[in-house]
C-alpha positions as CSV (number, residue, x, y, z in Angstrom):
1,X,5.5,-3.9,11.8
2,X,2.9,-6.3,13.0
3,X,-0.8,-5.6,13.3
4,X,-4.1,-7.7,14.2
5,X,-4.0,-9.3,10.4
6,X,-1.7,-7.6,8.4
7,X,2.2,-6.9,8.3
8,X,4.3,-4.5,6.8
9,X,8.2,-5.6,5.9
10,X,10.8,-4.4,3.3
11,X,10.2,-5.8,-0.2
12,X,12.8,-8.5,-1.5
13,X,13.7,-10.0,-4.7
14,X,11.1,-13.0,-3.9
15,X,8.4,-10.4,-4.0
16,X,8.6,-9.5,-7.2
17,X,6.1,-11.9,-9.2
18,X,3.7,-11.1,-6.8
19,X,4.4,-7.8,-7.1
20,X,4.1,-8.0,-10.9
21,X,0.6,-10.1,-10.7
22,X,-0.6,-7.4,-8.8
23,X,0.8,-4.3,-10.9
24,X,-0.2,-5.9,-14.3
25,X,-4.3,-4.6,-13.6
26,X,-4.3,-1.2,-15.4
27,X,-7.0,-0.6,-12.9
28,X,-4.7,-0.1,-9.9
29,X,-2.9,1.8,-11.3
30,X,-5.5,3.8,-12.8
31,X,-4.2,7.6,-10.9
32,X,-0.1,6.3,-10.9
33,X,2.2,8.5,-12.7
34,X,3.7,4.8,-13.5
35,X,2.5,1.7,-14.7
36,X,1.2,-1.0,-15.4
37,X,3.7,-3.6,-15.3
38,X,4.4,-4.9,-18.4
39,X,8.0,-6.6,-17.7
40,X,8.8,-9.2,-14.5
41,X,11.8,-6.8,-14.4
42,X,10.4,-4.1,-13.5
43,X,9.5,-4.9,-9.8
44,X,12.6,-6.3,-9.4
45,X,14.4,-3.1,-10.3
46,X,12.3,-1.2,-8.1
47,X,12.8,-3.4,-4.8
48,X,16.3,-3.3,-5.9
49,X,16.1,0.8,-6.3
50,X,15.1,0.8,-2.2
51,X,17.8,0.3,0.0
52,X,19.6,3.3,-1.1
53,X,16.3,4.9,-1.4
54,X,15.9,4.3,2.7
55,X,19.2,5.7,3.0
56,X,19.4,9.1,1.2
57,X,15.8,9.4,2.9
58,X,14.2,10.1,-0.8
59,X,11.8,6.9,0.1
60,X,10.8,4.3,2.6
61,X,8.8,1.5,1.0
62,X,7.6,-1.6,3.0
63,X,4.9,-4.5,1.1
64,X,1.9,-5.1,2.7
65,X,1.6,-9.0,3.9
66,X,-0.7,-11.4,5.3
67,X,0.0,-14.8,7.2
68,X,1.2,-16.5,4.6
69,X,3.4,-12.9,3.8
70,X,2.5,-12.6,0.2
71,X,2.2,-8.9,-0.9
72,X,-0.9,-7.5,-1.3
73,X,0.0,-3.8,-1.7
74,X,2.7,-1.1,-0.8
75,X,2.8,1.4,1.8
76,X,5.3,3.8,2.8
77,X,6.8,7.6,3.1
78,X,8.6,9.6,0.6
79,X,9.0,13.8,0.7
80,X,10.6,13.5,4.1
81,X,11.5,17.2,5.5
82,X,13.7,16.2,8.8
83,X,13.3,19.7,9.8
84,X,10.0,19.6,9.8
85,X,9.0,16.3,10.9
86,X,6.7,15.3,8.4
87,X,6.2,13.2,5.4
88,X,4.2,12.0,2.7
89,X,2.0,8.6,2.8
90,X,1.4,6.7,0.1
91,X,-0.6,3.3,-0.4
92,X,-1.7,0.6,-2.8
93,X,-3.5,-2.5,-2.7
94,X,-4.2,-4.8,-5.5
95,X,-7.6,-4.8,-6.4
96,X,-9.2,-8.0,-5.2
97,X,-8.1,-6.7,-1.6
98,X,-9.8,-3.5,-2.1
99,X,-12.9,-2.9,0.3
100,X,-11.3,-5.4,3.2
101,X,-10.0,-3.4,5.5
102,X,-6.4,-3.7,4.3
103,X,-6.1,0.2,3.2
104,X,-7.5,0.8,7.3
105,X,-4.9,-1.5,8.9
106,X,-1.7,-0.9,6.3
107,X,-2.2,3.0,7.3
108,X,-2.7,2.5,10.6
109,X,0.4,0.6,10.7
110,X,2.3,2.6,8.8
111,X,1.2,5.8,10.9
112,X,2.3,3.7,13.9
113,X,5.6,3.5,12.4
114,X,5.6,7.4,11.4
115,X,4.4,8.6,14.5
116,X,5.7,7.1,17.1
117,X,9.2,5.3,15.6
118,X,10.1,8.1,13.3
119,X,9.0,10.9,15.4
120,X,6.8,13.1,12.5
121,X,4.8,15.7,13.4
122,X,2.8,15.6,10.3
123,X,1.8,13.2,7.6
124,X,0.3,14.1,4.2
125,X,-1.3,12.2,1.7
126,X,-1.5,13.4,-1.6
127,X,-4.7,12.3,-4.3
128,X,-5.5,12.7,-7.9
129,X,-8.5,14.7,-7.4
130,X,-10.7,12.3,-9.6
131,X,-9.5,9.5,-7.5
132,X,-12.6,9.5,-5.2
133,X,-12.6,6.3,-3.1
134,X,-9.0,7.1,-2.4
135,X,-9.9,10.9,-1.1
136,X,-13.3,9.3,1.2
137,X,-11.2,6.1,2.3
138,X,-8.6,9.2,3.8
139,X,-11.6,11.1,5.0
140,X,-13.0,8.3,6.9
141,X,-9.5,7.7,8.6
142,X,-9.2,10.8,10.0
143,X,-7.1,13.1,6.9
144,X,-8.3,16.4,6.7
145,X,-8.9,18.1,3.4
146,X,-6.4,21.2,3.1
147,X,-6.9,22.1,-0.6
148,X,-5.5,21.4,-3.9
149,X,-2.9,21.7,-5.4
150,X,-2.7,23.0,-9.5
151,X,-0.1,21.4,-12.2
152,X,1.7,19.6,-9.4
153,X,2.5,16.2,-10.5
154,X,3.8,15.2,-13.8
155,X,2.3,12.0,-15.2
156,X,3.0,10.5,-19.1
157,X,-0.1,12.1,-20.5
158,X,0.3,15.9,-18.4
159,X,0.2,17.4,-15.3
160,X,-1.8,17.3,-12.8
161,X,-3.3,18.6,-10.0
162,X,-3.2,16.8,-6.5
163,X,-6.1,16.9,-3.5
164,X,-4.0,17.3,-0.2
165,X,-4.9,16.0,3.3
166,X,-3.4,16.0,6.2
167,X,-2.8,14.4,9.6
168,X,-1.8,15.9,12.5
169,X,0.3,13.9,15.3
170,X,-2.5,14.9,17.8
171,X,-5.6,14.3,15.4
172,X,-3.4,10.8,14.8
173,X,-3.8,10.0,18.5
174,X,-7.0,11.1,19.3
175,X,-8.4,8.9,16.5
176,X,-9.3,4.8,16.1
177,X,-6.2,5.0,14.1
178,X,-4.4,5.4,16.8
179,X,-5.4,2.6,18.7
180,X,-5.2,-0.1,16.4
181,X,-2.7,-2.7,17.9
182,X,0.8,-2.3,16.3
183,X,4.4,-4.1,16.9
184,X,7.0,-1.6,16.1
185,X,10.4,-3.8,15.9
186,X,14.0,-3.0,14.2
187,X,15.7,0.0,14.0
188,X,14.8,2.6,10.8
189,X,17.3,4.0,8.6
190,X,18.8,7.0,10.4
191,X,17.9,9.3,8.5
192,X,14.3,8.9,9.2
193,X,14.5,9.0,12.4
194,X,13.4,12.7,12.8
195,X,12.2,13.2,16.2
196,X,11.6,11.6,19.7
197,X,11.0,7.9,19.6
198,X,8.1,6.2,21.8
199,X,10.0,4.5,24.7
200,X,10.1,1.0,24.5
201,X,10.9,0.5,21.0
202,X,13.6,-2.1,19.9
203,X,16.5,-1.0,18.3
204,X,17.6,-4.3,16.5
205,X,19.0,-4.8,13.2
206,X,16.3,-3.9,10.8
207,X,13.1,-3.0,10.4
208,X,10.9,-6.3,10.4
């Protein structure tokens, strides 16, 4: 996935000190139900964790890279339902990229890749309800506010509650989203691939 500035790839072993450097701020992940870093081992068991991940469909992770294709943050889709052609979004950025534009272009890649490779109907995004830049940033991109959810995700120190909003595959096209520039190249795991796929897209190898 290639946009104006940013591209999204699959994470590999080299990623992982960056990874770590940008996991280690308790501030990022402030709302994770993981976290922070504490071991250099513990990025590089979760790139390692992905590939059968993509496969079973349970998750499909990409790091967030400039020109010089160090990760800044993580974006992806887990809580695929094939039948229903939708997903859920998830991103993160490390904290001195925050406020850049990276969340706008990383989702609107990674809504690129949803939409129109992967064929959803749907995408949700799901948000500690006290997580407040997270739920305007969404807001501003077009997510609509559906409601919350009570007691639904489990963290180390209780459950809690999650803000949902949605995106519908229409709202997705009728918005700025929509229209920022994005290279779609490689072929998906098949099990994402849940729907009718935009003509013109490459099946190679992988996912770039």
């Amino acid at each position: 996935m290639q946009g104006p500035t940013l591209r999204l790839r699959y994470p590999a072993p080299r990623d992982a000190a960056a990874l770590f450097d940008l996991v280690h701020d308790p501030e990022v992940t402030r709302f994770f139900s993981w976290g922070p870093y504490s071991d250099h081992a513990e990025p590089l068991a979760w790139i390692e964790s992905l590939a059968a991940a993509r496969r079973t469909g349970r998750r499909l992770e990409l790091v967030i890279v400039g020109d010089d294709d160090r990760p800044i943050g993580v974006t992806g889709f887990s809580e695929l339902s094939a039948r229903d052609r939708r997903a859920v979004v998830g991103t993160w950025l490390g904290r001195a990229h925050w406020g850049t534009g990276a969340n706008a272009e990383s989702k609107a890649l990674a809504l690129a890749l949803g939409f129109r490779r992967l064929g959803f109907d749907r995408v949700t995004a799901l948000v500690n309800p006290e997580n407040a830049r997270s739920r305007v940033a969404l807001e501003r991109l077009g997510f609509v506010p559906e409601g919350v959810l009570r007691a639904w995700h489990r963290h180390p120190t209780g459950v809690r509650n999650c803000a949902v909003l949605g995106l519908l595959r229409s709202e997705y096209e009728a918005s700025a989203l929509g229209r920022v520039p994005a290279s779609v190249s490689g072929r998906p795991p098949r099990r994402w691939l849940v729907g009718e796929q935009e003509p013109g897209s490459r099946p190679n190898a992988g996912l770039a």
